[in-house]
N, C-alpha and C positions, 0 to 999 in steps of 0.2 A: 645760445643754447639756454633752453629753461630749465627752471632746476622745480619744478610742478609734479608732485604728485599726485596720479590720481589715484583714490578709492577704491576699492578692491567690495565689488558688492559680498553681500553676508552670505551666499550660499558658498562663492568660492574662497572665503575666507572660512568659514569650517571646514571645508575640504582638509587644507592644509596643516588640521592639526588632528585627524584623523589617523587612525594606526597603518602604517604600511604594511599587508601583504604581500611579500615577495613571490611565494609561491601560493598561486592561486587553488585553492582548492585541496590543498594541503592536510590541513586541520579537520578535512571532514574526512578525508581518506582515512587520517591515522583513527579517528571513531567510528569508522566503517570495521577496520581493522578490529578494531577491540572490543567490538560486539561478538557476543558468544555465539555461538550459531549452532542449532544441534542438527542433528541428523534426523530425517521422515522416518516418521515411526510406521510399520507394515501390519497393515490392519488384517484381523482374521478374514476368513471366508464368510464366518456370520455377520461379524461387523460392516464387511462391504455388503451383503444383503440386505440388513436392515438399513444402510444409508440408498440404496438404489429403488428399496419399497417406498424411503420415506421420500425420495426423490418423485417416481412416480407417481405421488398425493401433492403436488403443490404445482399449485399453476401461476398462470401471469398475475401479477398484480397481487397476491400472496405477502405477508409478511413474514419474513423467514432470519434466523443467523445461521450464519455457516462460518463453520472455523474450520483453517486451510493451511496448507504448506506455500512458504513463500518466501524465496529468498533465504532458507536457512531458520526460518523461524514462524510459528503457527500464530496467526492474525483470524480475528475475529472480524468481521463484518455485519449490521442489524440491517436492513430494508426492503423495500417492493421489489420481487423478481420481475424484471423487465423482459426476461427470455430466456427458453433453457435449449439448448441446440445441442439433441442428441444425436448430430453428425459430428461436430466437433468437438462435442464431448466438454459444454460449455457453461455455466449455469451463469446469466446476469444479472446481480443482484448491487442495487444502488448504482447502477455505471457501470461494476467491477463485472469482468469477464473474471471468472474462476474456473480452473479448467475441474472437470466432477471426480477425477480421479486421485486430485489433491487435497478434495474435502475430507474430513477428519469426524466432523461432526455437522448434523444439520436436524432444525428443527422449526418448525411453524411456529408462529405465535399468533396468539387470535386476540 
């Protein structure tokens, strides 16, 4: 029998002293949890009109922010609108599919 150790290369040798997680995913739930979250606020009749005129003035390629309902909390967005798909009621801005009825606020930029 030998009594031969080998070497424990360097990556799995940090492993080993790295914090154990027990429960996976854990820690993010409990900051999901403790984020405040408000409630969509209901915009007048004029307010949705002026957001569906300022809607109908910007086209593809447009630079635009729009701040939305999401998740419990109003996010802001700045970029090129890629598409607005008034079948599904969709405005895409940067990648983000925003659905138009959660926009809050919207505005061009030049």
């Amino acid at each position: 029998m030998s009594n031969v150790q080998h070497r424990m290369d360097q990556a799995n040798r940090a492993k080993q002293f790295m914090p154990f997680d027990a429960l996976k995913g854990f820690r993010e739930a409990l900051a999901e949890k403790e984020r405040f979250l408000e409630p969509q606020k209901e915009l007048s009749e004029e307010r949705k009109a002026e957001l569906d005129r300022i809607l109908h003035q910007i086209h593809r390629m447009d630079v635009v922010r729009a701040e939305y309902f999401r998740d419990g909390e109003y996010v802001q967005v700045t970029g090129e609108v890629s598409d607005i798909d008034e079948i599904r009621r969709v405005l895409n801005i940067a990648g983000i599919g925003i659905p138009i009825d959660d926009i809050s606020d919207l505005q061009g930029l030049h």
